[in-house]
Short mmCIF file of the C-alpha atoms (twelve columns), coordinates in Angstrom:
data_MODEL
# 
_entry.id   MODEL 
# 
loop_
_atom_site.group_PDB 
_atom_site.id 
_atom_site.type_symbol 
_atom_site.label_atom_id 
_atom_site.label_alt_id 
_atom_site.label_comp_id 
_atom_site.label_asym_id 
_atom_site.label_seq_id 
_atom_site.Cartn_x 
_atom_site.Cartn_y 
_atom_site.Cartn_z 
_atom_site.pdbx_PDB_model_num 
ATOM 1   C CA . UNK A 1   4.920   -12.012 3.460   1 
ATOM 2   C CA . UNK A 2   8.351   -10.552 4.315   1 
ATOM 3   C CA . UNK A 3   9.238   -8.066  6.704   1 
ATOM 4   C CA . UNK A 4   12.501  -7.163  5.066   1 
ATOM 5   C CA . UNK A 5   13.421  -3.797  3.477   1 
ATOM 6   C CA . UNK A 6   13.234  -3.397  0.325   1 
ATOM 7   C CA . UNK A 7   16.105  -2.562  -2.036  1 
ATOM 8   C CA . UNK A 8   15.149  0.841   -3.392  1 
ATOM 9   C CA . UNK A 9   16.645  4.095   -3.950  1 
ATOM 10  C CA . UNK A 10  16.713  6.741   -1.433  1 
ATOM 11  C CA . UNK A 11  13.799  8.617   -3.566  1 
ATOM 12  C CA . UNK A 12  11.805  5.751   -3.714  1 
ATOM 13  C CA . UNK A 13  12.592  5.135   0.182   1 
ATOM 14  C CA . UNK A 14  11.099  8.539   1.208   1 
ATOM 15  C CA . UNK A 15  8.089   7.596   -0.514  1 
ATOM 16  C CA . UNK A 16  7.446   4.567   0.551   1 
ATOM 17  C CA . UNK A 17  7.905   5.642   4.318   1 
ATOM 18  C CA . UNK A 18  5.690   9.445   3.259   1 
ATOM 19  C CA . UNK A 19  2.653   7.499   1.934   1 
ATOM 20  C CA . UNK A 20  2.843   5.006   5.015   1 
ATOM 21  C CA . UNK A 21  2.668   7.570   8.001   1 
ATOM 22  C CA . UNK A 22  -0.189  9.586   6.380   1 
ATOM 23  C CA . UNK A 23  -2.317  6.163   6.382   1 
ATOM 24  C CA . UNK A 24  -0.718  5.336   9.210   1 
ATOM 25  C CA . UNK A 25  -1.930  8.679   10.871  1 
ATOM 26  C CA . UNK A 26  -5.443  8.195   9.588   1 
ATOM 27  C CA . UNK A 27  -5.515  4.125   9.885   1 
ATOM 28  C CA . UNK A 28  -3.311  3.906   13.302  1 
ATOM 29  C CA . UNK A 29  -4.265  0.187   13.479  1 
ATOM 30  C CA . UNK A 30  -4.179  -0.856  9.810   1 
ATOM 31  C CA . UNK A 31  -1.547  -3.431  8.785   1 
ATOM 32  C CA . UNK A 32  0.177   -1.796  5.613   1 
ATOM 33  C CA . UNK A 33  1.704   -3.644  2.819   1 
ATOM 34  C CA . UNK A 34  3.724   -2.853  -0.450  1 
ATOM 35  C CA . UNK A 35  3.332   -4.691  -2.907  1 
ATOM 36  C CA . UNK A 36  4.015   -4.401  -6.768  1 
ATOM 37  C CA . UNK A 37  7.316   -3.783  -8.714  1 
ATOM 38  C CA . UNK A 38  8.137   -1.608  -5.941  1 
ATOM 39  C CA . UNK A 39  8.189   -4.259  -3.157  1 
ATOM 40  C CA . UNK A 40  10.206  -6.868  -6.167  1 
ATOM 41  C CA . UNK A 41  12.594  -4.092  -6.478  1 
ATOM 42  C CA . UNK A 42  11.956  -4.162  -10.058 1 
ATOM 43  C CA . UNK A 43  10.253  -0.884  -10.050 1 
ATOM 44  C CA . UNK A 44  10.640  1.254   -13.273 1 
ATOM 45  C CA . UNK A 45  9.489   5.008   -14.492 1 
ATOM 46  C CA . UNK A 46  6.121   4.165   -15.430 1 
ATOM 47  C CA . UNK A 47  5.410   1.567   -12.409 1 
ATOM 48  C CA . UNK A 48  3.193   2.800   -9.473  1 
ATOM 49  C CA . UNK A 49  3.634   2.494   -5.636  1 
ATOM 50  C CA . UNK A 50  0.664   -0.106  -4.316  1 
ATOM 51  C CA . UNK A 51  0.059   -0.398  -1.090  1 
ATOM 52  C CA . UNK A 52  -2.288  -2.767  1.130   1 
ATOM 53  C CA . UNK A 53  -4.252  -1.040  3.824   1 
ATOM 54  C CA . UNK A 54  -5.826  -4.231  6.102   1 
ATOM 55  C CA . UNK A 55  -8.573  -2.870  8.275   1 
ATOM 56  C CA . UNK A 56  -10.273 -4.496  11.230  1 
ATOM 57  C CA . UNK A 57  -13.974 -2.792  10.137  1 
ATOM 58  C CA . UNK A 58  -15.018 -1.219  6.366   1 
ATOM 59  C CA . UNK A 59  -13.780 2.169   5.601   1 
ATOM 60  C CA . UNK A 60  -15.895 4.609   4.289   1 
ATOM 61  C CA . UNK A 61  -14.735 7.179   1.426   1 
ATOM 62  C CA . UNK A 62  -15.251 9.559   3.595   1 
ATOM 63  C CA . UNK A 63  -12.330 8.464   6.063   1 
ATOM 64  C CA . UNK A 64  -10.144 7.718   3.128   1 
ATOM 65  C CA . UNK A 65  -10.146 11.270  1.663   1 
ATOM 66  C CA . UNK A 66  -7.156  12.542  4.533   1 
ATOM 67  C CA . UNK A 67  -5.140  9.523   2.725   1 
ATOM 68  C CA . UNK A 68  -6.704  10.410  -0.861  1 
ATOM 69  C CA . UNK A 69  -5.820  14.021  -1.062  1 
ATOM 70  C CA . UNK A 70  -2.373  13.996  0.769   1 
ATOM 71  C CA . UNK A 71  -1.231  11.355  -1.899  1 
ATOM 72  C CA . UNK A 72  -3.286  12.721  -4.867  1 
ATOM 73  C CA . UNK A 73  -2.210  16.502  -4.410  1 
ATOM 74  C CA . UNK A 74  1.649   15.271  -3.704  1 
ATOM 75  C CA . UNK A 75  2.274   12.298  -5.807  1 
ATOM 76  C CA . UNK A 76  0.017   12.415  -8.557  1 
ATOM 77  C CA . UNK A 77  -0.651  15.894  -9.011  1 
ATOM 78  C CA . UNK A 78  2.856   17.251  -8.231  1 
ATOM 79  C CA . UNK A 79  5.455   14.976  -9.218  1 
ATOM 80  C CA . UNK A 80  2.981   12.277  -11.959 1 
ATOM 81  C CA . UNK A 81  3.899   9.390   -9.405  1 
ATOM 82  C CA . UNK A 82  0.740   6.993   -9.622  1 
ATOM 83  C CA . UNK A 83  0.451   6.071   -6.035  1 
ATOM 84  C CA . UNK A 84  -2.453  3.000   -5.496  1 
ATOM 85  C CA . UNK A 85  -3.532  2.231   -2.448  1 
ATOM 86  C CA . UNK A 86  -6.341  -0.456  -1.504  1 
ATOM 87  C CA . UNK A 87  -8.030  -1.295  1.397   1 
ATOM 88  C CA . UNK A 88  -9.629  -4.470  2.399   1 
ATOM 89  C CA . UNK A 89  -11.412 -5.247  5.994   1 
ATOM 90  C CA . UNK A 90  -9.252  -7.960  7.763   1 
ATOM 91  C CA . UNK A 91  -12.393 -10.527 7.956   1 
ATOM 92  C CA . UNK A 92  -12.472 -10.099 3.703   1 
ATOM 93  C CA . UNK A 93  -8.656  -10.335 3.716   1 
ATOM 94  C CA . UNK A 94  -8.697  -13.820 5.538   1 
ATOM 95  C CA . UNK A 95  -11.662 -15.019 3.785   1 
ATOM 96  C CA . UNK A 96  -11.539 -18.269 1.916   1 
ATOM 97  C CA . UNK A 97  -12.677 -16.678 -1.525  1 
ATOM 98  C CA . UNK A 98  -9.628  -14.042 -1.180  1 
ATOM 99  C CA . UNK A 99  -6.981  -16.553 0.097   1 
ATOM 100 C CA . UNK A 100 -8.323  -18.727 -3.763  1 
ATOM 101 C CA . UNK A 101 -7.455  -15.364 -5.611  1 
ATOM 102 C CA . UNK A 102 -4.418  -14.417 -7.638  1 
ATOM 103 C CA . UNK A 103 -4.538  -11.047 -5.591  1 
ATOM 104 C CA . UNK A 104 -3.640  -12.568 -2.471  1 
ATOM 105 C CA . UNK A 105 -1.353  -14.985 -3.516  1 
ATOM 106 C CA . UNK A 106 0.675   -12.411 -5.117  1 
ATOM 107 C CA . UNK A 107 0.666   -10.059 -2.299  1 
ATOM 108 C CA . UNK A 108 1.309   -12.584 0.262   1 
ATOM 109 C CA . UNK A 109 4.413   -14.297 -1.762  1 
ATOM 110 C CA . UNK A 110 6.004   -10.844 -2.620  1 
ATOM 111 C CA . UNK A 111 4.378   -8.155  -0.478  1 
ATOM 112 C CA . UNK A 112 6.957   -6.406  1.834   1 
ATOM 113 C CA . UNK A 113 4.843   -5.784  5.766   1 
ATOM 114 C CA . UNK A 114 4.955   -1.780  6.470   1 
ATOM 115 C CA . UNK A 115 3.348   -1.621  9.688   1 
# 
């Protein structure tokens, strides 16, 4: 995975780095990572912002829903910018079975390292 920035625009910028402190807020020790159009730089009008929340133990819905409704109410709701964000535990992430998948190859090849 890179560490790089990402070329983006300004717009894009802000919400890369908006959606990253609220689960960064709620997640303080969570590894985030972008990964999608959006960390290829090849991001277009109907592409979404996916992000990568790594975990050291399982996160409930309930301690999601800060992250959920922040994003939801200002990016989807607001402005109709699909934001996706996943979250996988660390011990799932490094698993055997997930380092075989597509998923993970993907986002470890092209996925840009938030935090």
């Amino acid at each position: 995975m890179t560490s790089t920035n990402v070329k983006v625009s300004s717009v894009e910028l802000n919400i890369v780095n908006d959606v990253q402190n609220v689960i960064t807020r709620t997640f303080p020790q969570a590894e985030i990572i972008l990964y999608g159009s959006t960390a290829k730089g090849k991001r277009t009008v109907a592409s979404d912002y996916d992000f990568l929340v790594i975990t050291n133990s399982r996160v409930s819905e309930k301690q999601k829903e800060p992250v959920f409704d922040y994003v939801f109410k200002k990016y989807i709701l607001e402005k109709n910018i699909e934001v996706s964000i996943f979250y996988q535990t660390r011990e799932n992430w490094e698993s055997k079975v997930m380092k075989g998948s597509p998923y993970y190859q993907n986002i470890t090849q092209e996925g840009i390292v938030l935090s």
